[in-house]
PDB file of N, CA, C and O in Angstrom, chain B, residues numbered from 101:
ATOM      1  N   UNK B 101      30.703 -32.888   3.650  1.00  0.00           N
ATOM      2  CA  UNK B 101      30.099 -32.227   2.508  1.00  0.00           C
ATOM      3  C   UNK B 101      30.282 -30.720   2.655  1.00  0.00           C
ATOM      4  O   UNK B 101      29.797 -30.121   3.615  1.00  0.00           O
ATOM      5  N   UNK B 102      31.018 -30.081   1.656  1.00  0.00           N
ATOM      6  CA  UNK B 102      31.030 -28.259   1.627  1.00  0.00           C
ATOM      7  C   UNK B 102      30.067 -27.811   0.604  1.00  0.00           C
ATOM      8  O   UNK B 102      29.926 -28.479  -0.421  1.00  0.00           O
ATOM      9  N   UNK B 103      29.475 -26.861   0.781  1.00  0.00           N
ATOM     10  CA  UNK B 103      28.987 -25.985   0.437  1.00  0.00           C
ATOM     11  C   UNK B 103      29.544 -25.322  -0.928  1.00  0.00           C
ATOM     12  O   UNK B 103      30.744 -25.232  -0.671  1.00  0.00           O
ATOM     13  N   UNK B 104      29.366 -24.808  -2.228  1.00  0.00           N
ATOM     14  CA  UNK B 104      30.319 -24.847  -3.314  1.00  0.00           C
ATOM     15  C   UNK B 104      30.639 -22.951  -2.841  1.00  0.00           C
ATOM     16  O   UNK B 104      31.730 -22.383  -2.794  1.00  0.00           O
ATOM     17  N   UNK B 105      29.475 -22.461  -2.602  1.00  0.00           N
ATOM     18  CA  UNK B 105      29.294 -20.936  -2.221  1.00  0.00           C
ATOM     19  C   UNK B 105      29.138 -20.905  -0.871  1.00  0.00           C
ATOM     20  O   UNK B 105      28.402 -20.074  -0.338  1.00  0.00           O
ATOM     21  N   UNK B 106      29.815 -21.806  -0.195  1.00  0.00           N
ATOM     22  CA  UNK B 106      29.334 -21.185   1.839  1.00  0.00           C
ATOM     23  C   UNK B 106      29.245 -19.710   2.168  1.00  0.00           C
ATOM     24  O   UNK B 106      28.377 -19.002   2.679  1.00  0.00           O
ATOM     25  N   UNK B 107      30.507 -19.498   1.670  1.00  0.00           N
ATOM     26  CA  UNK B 107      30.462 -17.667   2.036  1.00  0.00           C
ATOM     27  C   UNK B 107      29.475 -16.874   1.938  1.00  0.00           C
ATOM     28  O   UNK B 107      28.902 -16.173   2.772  1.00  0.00           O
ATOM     29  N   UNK B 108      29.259 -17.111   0.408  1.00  0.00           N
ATOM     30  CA  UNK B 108      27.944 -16.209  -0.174  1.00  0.00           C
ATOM     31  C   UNK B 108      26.458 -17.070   0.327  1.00  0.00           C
ATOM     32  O   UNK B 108      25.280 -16.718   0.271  1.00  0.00           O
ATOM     33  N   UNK B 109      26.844 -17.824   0.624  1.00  0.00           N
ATOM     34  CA  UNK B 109      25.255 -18.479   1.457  1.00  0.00           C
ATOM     35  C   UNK B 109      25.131 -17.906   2.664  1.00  0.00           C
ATOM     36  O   UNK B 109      24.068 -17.341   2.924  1.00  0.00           O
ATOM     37  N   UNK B 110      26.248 -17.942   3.682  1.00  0.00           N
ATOM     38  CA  UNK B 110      26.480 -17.570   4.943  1.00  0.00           C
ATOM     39  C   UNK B 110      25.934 -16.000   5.293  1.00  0.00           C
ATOM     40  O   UNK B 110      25.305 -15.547   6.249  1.00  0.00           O
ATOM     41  N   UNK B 111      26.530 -15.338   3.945  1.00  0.00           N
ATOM     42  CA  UNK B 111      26.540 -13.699   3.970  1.00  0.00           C
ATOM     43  C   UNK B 111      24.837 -13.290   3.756  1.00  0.00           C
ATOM     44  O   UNK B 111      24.405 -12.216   4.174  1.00  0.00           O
ATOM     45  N   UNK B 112      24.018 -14.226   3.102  1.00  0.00           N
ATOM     46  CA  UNK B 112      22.975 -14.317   2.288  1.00  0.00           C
ATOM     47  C   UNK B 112      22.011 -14.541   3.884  1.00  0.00           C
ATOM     48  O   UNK B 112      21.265 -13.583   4.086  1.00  0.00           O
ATOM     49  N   UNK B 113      21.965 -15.428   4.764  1.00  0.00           N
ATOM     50  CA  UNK B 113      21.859 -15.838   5.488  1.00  0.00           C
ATOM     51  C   UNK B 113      21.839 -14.789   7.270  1.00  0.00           C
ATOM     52  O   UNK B 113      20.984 -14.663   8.146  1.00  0.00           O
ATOM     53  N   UNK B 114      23.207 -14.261   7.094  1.00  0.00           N
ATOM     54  CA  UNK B 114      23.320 -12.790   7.972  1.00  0.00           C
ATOM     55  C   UNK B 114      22.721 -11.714   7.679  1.00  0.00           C
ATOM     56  O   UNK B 114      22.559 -10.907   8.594  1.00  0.00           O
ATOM     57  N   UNK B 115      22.267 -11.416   6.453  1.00  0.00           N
ATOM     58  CA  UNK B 115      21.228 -10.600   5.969  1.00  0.00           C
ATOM     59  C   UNK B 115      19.840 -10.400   6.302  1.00  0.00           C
ATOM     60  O   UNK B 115      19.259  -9.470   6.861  1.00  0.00           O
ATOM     61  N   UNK B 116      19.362 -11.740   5.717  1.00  0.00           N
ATOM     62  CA  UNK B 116      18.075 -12.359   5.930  1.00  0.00           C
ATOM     63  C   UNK B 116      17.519 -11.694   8.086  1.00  0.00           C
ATOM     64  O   UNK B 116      16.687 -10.928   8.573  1.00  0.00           O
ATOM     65  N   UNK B 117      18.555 -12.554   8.584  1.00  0.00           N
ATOM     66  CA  UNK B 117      18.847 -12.418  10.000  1.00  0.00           C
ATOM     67  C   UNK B 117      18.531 -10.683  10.107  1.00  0.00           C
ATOM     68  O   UNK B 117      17.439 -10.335  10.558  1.00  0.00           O
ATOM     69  N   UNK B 118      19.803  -9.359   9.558  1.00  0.00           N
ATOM     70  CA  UNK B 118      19.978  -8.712  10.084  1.00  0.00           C
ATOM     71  C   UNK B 118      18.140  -7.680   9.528  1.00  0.00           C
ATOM     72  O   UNK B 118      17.644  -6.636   9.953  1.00  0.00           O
ATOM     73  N   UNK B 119      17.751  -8.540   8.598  1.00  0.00           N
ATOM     74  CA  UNK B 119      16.382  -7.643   7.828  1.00  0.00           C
ATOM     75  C   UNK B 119      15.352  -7.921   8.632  1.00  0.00           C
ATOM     76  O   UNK B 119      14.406  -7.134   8.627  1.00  0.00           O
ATOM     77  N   UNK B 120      15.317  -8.997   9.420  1.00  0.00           N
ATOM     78  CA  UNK B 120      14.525  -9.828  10.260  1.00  0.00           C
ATOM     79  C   UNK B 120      14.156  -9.214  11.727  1.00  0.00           C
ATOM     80  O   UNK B 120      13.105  -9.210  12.367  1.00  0.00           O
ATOM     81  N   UNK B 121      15.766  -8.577  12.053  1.00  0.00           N
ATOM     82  CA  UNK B 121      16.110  -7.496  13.005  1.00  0.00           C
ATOM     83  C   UNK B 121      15.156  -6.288  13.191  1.00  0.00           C
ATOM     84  O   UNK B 121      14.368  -5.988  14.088  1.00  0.00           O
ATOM     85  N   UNK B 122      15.557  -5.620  11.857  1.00  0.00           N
ATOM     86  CA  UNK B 122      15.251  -4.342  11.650  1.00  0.00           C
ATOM     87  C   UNK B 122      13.359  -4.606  11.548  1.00  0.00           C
ATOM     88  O   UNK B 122      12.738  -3.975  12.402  1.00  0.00           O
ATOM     89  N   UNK B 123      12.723  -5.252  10.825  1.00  0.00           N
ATOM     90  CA  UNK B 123      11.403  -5.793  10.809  1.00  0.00           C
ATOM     91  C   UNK B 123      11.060  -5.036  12.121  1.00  0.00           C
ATOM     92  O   UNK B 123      10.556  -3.951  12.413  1.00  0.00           O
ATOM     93  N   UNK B 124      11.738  -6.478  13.001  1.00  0.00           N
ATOM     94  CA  UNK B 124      10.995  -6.789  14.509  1.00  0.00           C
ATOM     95  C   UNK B 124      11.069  -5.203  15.286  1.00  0.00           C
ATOM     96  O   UNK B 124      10.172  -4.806  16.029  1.00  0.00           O
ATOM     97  N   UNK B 125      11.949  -4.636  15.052  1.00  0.00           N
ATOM     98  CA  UNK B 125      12.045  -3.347  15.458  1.00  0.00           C
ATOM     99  C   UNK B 125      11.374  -2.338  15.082  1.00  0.00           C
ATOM    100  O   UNK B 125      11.070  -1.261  15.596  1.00  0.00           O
ATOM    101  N   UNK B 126      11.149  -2.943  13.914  1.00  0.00           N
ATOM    102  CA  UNK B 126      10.015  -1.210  13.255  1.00  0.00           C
ATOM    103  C   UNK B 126       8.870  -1.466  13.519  1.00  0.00           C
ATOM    104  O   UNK B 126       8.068  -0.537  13.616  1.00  0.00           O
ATOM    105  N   UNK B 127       8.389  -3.029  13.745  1.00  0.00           N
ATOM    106  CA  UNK B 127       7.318  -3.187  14.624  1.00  0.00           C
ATOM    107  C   UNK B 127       7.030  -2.785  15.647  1.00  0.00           C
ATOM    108  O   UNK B 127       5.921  -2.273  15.797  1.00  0.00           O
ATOM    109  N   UNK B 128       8.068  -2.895  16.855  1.00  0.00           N
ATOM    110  CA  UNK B 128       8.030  -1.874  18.555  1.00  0.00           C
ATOM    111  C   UNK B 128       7.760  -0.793  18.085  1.00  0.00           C
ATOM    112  O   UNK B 128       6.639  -0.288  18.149  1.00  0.00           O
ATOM    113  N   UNK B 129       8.934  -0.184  17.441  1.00  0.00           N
ATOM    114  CA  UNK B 129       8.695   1.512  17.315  1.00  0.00           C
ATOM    115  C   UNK B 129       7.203   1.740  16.969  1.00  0.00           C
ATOM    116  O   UNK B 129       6.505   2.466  17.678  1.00  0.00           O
ATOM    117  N   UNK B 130       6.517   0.844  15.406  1.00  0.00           N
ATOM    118  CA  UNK B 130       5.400   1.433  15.483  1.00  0.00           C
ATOM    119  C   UNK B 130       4.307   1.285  16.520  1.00  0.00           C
ATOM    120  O   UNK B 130       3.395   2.106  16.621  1.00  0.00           O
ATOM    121  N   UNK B 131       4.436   0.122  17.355  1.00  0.00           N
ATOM    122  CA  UNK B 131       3.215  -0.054  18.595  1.00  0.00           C
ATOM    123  C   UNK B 131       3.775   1.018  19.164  1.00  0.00           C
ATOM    124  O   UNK B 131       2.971   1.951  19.163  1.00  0.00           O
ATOM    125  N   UNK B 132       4.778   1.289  19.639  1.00  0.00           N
ATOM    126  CA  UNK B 132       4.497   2.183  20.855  1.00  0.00           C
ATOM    127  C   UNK B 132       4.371   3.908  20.053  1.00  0.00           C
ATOM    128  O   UNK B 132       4.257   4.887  20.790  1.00  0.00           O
ATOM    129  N   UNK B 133       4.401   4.026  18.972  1.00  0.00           N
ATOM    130  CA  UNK B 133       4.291   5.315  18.476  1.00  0.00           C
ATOM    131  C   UNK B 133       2.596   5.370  18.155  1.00  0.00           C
ATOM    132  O   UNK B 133       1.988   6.437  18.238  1.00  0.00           O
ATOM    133  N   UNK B 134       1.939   4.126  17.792  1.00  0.00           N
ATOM    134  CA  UNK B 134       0.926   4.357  17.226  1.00  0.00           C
ATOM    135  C   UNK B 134      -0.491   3.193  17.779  1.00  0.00           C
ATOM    136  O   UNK B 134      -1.597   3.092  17.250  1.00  0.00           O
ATOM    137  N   UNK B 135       0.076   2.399  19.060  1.00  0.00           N
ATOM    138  CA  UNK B 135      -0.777   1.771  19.548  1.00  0.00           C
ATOM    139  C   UNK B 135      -1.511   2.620  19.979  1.00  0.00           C
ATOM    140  O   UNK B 135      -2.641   2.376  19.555  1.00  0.00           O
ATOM    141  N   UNK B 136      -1.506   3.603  20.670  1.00  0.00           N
ATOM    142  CA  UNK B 136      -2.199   4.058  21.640  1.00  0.00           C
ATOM    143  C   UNK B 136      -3.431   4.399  20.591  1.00  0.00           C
ATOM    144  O   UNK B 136      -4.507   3.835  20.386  1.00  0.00           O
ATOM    145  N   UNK B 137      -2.982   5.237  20.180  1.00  0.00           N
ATOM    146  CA  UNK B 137      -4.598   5.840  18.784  1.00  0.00           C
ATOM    147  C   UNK B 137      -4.805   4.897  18.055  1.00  0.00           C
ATOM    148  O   UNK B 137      -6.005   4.756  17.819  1.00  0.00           O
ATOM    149  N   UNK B 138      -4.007   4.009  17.477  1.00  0.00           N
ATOM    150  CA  UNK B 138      -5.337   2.651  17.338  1.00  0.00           C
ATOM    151  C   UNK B 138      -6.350   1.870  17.908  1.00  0.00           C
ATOM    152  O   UNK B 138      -7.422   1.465  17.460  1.00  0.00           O
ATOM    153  N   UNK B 139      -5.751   1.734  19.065  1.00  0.00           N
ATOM    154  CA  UNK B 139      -6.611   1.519  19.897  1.00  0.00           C
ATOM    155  C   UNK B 139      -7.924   1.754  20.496  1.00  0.00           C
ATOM    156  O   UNK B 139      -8.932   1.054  20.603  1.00  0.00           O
ATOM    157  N   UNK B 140      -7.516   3.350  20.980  1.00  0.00           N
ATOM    158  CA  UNK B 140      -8.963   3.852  20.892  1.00  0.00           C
ATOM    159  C   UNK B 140      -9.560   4.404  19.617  1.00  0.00           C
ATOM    160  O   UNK B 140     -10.687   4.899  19.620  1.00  0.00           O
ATOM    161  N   UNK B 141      -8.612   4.304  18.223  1.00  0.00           N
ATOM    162  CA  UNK B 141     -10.153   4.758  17.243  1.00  0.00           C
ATOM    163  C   UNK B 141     -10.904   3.008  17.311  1.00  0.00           C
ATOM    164  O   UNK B 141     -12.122   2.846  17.395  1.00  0.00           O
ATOM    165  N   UNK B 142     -10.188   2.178  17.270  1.00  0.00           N
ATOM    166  CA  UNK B 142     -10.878   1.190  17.472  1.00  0.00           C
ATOM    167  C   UNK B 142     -12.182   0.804  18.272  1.00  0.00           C
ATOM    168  O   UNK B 142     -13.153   0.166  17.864  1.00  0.00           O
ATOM    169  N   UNK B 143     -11.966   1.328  19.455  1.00  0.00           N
ATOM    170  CA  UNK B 143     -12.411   1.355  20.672  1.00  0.00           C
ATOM    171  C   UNK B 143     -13.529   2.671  20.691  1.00  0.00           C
ATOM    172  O   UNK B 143     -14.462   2.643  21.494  1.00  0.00           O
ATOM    173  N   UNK B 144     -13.420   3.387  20.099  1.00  0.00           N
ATOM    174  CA  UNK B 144     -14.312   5.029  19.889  1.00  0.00           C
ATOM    175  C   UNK B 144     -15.129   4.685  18.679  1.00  0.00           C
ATOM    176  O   UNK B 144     -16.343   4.859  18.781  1.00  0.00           O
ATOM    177  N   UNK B 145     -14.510   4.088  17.215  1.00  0.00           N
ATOM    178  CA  UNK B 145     -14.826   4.696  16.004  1.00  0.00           C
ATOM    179  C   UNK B 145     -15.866   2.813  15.789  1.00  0.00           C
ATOM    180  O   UNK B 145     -17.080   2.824  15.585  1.00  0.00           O
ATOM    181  N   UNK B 146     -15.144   1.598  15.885  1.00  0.00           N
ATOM    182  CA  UNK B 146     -15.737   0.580  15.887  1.00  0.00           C
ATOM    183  C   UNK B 146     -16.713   0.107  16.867  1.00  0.00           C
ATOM    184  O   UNK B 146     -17.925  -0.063  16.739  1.00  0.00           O
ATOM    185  N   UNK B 147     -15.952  -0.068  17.862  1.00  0.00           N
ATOM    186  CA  UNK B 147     -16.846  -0.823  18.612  1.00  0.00           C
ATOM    187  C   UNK B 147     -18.151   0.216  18.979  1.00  0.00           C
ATOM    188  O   UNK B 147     -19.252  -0.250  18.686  1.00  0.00           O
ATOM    189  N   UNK B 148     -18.140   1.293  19.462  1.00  0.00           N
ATOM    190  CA  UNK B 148     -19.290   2.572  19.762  1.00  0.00           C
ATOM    191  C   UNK B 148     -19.824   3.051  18.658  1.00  0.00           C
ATOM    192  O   UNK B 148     -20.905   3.585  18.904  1.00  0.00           O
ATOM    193  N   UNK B 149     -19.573   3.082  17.712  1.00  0.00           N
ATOM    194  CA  UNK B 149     -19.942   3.611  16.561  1.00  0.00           C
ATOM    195  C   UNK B 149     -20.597   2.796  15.308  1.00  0.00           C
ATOM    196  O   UNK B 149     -21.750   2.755  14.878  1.00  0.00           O
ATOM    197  N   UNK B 150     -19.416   2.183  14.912  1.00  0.00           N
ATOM    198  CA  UNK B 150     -19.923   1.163  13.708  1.00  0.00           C
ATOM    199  C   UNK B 150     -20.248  -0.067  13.754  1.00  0.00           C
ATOM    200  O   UNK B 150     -20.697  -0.396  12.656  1.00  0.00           O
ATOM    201  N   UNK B 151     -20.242  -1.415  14.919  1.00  0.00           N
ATOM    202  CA  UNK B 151     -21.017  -2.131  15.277  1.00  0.00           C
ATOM    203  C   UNK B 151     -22.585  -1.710  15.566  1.00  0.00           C
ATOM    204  O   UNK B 151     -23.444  -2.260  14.876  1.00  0.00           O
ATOM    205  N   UNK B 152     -22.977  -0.767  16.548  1.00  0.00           N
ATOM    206  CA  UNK B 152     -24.383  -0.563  17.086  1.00  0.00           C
ATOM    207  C   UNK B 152     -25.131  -0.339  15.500  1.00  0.00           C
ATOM    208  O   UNK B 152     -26.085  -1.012  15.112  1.00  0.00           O
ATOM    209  N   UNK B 153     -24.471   0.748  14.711  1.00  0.00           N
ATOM    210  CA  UNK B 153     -25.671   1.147  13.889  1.00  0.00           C
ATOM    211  C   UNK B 153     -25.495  -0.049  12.532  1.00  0.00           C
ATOM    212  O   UNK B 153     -26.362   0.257  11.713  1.00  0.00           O
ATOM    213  N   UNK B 154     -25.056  -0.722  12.252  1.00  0.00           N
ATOM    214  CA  UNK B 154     -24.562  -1.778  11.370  1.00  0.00           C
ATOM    215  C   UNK B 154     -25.520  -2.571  12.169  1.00  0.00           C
ATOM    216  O   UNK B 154     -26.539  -2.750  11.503  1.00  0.00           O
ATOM    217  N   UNK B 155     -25.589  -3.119  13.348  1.00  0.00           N
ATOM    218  CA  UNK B 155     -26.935  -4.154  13.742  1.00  0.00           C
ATOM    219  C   UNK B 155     -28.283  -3.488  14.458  1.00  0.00           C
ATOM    220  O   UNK B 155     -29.205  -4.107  14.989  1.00  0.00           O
ATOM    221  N   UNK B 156     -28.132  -2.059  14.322  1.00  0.00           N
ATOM    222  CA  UNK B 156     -29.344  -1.270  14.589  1.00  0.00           C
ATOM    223  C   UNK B 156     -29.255  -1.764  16.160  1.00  0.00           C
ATOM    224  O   UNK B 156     -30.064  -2.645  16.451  1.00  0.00           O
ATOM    225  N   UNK B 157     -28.261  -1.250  17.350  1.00  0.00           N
ATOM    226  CA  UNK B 157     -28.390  -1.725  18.336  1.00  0.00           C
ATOM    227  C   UNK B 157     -28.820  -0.674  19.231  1.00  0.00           C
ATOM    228  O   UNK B 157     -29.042  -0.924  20.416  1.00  0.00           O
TER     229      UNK B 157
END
């Protein structure tokens, strides 16, 4: 059984792949550009801050 468009499926397909790439990558870049200060506003601004007075702790 062939495919009527393999090519253009194939090409459609290496795309998908190469966008999938770039994704996973702009994901690293942003953890390591921007984990760190999420973290601690998380860690500073939530957990120390806006949990205690939200349950009056």
């Amino acid at each position: 059984m062939e495919f009527k468009n393999a090519d253009t499926f194939e090409k459609q397909i290496n795309e998908l792949n190469n966008l999938s790439l770039e994704y996973q990558n702009d994901q690293k870049t942003f953890q390591k550009k921007y984990g760190n200060e999420i973290n601690e506003f998380i860690e500073n601004e939530i957990i120390d801050q806006i949990i205690p007075d939200a349950f009056d702790i």
